[in-house]
N, CA, C and O atoms as a Tinker XYZ file with bonds, in Angstrom:
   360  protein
     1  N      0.859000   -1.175000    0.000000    73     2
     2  CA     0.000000    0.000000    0.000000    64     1     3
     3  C      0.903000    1.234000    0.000000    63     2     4     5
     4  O      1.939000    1.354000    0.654000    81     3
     5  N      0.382000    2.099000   -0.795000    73     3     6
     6  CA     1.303000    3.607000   -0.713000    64     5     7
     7  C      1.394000    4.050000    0.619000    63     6     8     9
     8  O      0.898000    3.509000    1.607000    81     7
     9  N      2.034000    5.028000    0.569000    73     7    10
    10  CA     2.087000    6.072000    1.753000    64     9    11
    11  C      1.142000    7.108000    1.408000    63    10    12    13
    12  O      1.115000    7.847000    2.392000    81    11
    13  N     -0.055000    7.780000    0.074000    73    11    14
    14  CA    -0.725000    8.315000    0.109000    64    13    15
    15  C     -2.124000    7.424000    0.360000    63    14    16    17
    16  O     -3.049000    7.855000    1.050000    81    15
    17  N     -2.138000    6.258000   -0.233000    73    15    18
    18  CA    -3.001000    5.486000    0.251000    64    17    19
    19  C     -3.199000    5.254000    1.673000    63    18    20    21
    20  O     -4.416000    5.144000    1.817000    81    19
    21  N     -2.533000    5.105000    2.959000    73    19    22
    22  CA    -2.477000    4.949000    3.890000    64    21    23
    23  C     -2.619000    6.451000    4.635000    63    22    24    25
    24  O     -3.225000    6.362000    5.703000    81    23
    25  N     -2.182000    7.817000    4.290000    73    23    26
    26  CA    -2.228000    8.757000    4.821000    64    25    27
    27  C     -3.877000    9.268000    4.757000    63    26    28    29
    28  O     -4.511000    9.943000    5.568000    81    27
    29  N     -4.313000    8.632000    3.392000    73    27    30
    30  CA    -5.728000    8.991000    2.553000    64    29    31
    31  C     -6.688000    8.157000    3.214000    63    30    32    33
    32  O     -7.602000    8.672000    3.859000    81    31
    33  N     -6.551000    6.799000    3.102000    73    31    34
    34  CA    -7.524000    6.048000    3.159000    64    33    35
    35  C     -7.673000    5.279000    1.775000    63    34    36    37
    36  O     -7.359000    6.047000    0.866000    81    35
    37  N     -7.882000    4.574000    1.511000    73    35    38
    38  CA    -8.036000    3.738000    0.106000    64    37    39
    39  C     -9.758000    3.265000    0.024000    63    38    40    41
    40  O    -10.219000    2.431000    0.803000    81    39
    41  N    -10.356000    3.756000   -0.747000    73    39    42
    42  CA   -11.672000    3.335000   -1.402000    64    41    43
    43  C    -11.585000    2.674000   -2.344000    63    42    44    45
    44  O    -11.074000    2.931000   -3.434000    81    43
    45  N    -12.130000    1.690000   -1.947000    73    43    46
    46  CA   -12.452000    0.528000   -3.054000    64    45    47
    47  C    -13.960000    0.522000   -3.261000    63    46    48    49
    48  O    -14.960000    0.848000   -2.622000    81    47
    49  N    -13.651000   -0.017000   -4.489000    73    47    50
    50  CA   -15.259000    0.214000   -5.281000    64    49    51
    51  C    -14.972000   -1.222000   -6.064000    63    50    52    53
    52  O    -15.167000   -0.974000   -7.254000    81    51
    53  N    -14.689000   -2.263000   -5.954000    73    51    54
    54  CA   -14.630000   -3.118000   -6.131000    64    53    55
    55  C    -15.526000   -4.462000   -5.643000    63    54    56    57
    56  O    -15.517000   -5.122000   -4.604000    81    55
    57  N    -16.335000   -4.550000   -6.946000    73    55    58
    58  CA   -17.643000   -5.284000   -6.729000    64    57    59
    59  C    -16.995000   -6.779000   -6.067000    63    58    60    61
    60  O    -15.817000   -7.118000   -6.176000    81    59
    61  N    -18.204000   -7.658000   -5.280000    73    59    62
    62  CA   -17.757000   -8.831000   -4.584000    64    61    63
    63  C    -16.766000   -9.543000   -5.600000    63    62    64    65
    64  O    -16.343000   -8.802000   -6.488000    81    63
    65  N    -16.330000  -10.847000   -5.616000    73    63    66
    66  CA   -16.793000  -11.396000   -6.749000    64    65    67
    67  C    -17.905000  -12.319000   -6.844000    63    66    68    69
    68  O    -18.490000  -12.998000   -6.001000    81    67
    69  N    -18.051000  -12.151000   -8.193000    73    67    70
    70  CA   -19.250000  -12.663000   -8.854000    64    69    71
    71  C    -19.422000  -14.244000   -8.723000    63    70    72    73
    72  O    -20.304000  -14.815000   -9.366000    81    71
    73  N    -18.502000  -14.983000   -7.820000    73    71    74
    74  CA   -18.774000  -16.510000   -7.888000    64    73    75
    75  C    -19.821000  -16.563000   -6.380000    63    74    76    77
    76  O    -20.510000  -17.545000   -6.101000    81    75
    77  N    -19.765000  -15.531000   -5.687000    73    75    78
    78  CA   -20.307000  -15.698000   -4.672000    64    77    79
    79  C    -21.784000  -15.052000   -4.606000    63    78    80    81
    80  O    -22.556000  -14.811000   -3.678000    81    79
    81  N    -21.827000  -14.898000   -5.845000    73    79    82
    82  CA   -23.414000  -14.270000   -6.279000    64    81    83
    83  C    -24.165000  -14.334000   -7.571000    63    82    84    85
    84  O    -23.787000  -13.881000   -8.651000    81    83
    85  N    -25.686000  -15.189000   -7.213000    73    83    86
    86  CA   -25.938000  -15.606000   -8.661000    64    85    87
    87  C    -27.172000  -15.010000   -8.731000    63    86    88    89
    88  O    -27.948000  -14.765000   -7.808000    81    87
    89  N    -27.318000  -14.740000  -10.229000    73    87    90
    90  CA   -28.544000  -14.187000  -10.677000    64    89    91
    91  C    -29.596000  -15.058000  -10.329000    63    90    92    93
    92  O    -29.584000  -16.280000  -10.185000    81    91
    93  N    -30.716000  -14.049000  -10.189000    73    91    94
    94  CA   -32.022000  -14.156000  -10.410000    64    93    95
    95  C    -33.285000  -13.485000  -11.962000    63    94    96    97
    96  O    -33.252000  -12.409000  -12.559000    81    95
    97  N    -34.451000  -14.960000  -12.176000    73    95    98
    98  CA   -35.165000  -14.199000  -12.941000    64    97    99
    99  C    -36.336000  -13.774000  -12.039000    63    98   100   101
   100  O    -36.651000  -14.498000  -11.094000    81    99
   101  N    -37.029000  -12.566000  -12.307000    73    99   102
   102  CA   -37.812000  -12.428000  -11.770000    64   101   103
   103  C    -38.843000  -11.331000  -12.283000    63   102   104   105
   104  O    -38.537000  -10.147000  -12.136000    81   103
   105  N    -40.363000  -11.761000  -13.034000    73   103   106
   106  CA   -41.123000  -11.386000  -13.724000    64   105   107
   107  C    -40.448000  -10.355000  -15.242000    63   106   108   109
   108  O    -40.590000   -9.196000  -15.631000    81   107
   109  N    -39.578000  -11.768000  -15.790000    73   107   110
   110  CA   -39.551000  -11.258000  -16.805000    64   109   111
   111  C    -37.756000  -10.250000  -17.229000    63   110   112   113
   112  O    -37.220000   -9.869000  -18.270000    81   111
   113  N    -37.423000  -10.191000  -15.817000    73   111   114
   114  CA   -36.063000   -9.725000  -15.939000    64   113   115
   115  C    -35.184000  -10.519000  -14.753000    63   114   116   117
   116  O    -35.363000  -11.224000  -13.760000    81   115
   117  N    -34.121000   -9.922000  -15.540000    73   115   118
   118  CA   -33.140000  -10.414000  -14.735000    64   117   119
   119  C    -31.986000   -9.686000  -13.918000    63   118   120   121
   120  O    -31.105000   -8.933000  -14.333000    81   119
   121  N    -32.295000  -10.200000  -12.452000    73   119   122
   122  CA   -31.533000   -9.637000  -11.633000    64   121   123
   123  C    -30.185000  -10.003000  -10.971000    63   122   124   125
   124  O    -30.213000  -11.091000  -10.395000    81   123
   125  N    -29.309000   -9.506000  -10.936000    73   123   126
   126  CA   -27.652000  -10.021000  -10.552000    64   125   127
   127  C    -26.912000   -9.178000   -9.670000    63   126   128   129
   128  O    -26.189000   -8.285000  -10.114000    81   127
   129  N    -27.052000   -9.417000   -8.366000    73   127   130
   130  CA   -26.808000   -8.694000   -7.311000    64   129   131
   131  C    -24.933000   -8.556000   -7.567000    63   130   132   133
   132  O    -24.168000   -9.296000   -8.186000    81   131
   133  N    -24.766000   -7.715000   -7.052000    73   131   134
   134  CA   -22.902000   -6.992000   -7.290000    64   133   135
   135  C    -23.019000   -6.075000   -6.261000    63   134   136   137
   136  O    -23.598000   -5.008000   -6.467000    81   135
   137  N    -22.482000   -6.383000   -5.030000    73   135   138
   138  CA   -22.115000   -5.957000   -3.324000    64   137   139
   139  C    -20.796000   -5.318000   -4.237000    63   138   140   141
   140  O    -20.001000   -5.721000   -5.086000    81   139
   141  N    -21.086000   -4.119000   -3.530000    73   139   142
   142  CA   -19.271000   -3.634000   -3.958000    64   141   143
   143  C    -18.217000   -3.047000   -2.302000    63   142   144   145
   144  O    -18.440000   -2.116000   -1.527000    81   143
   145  N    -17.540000   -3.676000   -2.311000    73   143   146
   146  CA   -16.871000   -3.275000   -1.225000    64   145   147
   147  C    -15.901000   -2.246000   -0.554000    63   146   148   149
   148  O    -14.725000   -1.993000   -0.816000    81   147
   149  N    -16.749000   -1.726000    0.392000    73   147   150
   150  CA   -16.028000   -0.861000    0.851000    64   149   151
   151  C    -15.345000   -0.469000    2.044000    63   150   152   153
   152  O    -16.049000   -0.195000    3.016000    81   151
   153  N    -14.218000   -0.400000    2.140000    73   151   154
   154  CA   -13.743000   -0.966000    3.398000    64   153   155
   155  C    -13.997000   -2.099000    3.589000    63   154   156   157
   156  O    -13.930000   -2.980000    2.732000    81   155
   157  N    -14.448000   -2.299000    5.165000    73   155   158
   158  CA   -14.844000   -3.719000    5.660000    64   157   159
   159  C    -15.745000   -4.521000    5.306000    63   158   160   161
   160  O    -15.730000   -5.749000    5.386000    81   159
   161  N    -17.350000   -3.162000    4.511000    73   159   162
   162  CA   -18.249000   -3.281000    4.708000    64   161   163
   163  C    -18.936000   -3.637000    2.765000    63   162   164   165
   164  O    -18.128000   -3.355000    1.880000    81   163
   165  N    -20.138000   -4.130000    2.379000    73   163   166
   166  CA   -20.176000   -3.863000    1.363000    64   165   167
   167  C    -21.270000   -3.083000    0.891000    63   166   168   169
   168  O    -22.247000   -3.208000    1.629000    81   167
   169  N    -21.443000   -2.363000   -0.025000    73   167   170
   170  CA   -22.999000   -1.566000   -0.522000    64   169   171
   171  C    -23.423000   -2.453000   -1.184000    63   170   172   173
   172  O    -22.818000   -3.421000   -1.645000    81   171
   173  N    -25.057000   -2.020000   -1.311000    73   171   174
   174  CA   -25.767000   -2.910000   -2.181000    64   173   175
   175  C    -26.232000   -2.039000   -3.165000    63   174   176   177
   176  O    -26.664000   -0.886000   -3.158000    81   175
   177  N    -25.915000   -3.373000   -4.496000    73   175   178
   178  CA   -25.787000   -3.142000   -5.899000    64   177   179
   179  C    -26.109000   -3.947000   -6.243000    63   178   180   181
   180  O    -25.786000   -5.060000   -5.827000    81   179
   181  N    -26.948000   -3.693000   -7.228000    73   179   182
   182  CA   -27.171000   -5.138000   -8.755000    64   181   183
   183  C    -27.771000   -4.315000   -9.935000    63   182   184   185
   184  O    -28.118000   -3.185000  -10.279000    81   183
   185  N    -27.680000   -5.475000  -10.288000    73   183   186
   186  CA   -28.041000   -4.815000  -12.136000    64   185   187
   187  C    -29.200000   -5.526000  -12.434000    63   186   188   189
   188  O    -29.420000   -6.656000  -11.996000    81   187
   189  N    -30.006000   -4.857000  -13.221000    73   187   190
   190  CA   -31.427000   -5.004000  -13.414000    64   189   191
   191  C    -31.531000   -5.153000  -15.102000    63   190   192   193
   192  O    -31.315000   -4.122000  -15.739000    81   191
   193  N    -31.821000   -6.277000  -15.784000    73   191   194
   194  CA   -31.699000   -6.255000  -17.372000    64   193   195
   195  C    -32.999000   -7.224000  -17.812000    63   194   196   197
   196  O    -33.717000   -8.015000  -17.200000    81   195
   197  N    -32.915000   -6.708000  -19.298000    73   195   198
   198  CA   -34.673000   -6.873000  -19.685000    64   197   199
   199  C    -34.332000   -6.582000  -20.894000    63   198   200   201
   200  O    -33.832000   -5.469000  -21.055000    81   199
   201  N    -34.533000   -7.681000  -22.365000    73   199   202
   202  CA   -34.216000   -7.328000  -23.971000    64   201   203
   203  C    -33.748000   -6.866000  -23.899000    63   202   204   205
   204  O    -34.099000   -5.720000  -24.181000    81   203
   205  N    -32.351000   -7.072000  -23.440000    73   203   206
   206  CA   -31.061000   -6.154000  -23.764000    64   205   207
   207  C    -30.573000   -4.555000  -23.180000    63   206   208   209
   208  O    -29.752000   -3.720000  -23.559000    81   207
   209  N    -31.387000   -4.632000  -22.251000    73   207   210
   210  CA   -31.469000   -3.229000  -21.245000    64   209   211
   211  C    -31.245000   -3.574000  -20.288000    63   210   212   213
   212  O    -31.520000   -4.635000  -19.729000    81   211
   213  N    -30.503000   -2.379000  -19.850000    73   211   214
   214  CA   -29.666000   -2.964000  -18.273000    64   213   215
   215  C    -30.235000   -1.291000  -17.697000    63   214   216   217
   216  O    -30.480000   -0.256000  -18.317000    81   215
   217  N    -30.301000   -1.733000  -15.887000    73   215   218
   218  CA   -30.133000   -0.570000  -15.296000    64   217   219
   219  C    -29.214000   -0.737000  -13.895000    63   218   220   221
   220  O    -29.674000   -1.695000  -13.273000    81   219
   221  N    -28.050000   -0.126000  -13.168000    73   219   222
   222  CA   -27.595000   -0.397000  -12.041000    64   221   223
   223  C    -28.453000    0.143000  -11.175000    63   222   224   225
   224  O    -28.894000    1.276000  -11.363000    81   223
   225  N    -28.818000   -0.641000  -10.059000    73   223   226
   226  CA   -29.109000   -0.057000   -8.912000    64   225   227
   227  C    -27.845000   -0.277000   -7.804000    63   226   228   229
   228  O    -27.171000   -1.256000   -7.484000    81   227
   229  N    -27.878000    1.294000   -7.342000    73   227   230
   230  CA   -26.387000    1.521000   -6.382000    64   229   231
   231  C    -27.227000    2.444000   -5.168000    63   230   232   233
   232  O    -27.601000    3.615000   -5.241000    81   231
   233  N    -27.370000    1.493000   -4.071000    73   231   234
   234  CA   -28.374000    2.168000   -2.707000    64   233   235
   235  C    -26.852000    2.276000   -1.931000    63   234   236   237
   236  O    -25.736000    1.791000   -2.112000    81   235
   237  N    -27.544000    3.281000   -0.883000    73   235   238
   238  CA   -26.809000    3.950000    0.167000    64   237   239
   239  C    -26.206000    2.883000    1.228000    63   238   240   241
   240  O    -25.035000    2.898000    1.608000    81   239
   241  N    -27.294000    1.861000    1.687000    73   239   242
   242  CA   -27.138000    0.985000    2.459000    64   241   243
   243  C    -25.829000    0.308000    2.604000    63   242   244   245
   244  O    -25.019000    0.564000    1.714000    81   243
   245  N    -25.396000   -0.627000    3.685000    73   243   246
   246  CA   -23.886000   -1.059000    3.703000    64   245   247
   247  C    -24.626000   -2.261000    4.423000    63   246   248   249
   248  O    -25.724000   -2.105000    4.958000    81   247
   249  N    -23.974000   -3.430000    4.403000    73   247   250
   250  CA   -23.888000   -4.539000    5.142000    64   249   251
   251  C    -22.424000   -5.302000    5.614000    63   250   252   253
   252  O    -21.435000   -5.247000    4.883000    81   251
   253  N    -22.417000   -5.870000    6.654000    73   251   254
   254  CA   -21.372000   -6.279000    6.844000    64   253   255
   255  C    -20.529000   -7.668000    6.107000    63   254   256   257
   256  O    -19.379000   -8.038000    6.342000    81   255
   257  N    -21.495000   -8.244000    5.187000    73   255   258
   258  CA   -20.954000   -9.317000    4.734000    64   257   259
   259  C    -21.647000   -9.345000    3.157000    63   258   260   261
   260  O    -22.787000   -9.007000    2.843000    81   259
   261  N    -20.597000   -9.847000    2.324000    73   259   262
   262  CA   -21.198000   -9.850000    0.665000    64   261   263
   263  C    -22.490000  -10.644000    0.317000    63   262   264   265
   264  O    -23.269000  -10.527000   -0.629000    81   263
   265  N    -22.473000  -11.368000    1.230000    73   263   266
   266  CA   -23.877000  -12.157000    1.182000    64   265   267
   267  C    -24.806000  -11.614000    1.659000    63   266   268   269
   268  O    -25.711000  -11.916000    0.881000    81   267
   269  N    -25.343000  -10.834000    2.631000    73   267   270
   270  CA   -25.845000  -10.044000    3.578000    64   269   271
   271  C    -26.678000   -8.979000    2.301000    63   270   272   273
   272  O    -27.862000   -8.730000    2.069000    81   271
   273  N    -25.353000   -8.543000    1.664000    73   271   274
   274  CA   -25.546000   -7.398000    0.831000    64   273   275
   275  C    -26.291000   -7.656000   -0.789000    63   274   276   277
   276  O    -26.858000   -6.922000   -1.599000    81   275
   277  N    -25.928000   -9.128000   -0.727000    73   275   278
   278  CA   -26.305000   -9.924000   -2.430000    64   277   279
   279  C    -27.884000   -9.884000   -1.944000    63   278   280   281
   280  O    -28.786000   -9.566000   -2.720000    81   279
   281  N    -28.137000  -10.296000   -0.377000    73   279   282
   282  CA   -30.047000  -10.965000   -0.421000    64   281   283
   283  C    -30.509000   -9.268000   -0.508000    63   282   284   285
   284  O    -31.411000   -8.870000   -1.245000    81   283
   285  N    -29.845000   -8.546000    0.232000    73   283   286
   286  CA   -30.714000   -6.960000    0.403000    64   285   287
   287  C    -30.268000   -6.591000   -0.892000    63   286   288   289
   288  O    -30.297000   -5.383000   -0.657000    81   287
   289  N    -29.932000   -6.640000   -1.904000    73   287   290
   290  CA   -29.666000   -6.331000   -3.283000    64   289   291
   291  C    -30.643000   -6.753000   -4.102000    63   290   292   293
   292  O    -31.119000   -5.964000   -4.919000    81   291
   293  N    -31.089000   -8.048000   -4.012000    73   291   294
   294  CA   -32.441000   -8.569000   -4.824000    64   293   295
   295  C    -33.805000   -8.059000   -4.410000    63   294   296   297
   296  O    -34.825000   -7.688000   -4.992000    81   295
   297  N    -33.312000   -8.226000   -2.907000    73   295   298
   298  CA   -34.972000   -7.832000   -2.448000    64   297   299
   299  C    -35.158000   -6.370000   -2.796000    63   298   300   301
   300  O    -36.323000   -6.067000   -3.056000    81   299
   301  N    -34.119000   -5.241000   -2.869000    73   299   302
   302  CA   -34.367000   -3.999000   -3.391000    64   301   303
   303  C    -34.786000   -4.096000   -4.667000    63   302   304   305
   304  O    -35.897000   -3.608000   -4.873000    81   303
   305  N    -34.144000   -4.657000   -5.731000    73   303   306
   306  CA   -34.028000   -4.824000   -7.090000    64   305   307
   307  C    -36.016000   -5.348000   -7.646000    63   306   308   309
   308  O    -36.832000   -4.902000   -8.452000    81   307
   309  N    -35.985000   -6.483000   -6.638000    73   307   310
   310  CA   -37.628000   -6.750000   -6.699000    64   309   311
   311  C    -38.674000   -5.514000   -6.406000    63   310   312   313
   312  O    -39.732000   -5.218000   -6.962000    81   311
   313  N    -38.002000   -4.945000   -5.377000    73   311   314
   314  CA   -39.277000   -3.446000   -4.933000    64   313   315
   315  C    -39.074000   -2.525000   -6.248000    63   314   316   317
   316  O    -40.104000   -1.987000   -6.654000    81   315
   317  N    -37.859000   -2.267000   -6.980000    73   315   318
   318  CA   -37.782000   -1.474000   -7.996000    64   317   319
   319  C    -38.771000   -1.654000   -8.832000    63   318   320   321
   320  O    -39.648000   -0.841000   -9.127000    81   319
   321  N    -38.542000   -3.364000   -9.443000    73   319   322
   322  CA   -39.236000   -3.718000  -10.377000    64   321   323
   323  C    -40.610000   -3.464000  -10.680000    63   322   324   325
   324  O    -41.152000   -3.016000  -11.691000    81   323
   325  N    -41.203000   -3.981000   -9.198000    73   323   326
   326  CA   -42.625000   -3.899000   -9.148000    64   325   327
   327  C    -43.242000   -2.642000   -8.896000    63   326   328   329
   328  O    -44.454000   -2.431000   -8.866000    81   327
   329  N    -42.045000   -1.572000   -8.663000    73   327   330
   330  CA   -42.822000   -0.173000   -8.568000    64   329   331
   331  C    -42.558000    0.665000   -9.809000    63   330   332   333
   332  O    -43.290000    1.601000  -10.131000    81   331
   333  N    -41.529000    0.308000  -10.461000    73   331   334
   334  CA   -40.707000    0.846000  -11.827000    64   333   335
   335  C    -41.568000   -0.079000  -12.904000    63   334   336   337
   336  O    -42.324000    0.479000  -13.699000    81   335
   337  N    -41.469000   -1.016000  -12.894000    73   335   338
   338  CA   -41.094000   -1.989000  -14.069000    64   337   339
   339  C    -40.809000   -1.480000  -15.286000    63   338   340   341
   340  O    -40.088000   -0.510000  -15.053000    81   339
   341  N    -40.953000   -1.574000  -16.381000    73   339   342
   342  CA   -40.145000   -1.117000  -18.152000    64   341   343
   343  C    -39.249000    0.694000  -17.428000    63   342   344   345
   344  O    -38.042000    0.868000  -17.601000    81   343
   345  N    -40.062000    1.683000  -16.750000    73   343   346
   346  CA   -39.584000    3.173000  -16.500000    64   345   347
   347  C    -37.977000    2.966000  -15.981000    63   346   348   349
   348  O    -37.088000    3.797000  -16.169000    81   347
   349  N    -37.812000    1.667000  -15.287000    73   347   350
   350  CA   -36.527000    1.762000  -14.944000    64   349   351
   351  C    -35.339000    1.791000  -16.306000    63   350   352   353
   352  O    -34.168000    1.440000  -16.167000    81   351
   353  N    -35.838000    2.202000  -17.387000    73   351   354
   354  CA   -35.134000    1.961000  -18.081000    64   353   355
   355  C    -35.021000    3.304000  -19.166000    63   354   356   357
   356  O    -34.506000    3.313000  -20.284000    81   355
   357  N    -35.510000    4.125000  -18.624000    73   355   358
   358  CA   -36.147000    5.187000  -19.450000    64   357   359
   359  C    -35.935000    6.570000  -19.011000    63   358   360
   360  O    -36.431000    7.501000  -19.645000    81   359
């Protein structure tokens, strides 16, 4: 690690990896949770795609574990859907 990295702090934005998180279909799209980590902790993220349309969802929230962050990633991704559905894309 640098010495500005360490004086700074280092942010990582570096999604889980992806073996530890698998898509879901769900009414018609498909959802693929991506925890990105920060610090200790990870945010919840996934991607939302439908005929070739994608949208990220990137919430405020943090969890302490990538798994933690993959289930609160779908279950957000599902509230999108069903309150968005096609607008999330628009």
């Amino acid at each position: 690690m640098s010495l500005l990295s360490r004086l700074f702090g280092r942010k990582s934005a570096d999604p889980a990896p992806e073996s530890r998180t698998e898509g879901e279909d769900y009414k018609g799209y498909r959802i693929v949770p991506r925890p990105i980590r920060e610090g200790g902790q990870f945010r919840v993220a996934a991607r939302i795609e439908k005929d070739g349309r994608g949208h990220d969802l990137i919430r405020a929230d943090t969890m302490a574990s990538a798994e933690q962050a993959a289930a609160l990633s779908v279950a957000k991704a599902r509230q999108m859907i069903d309150e968005q559905g096609d607008r999330l894309f628009g």
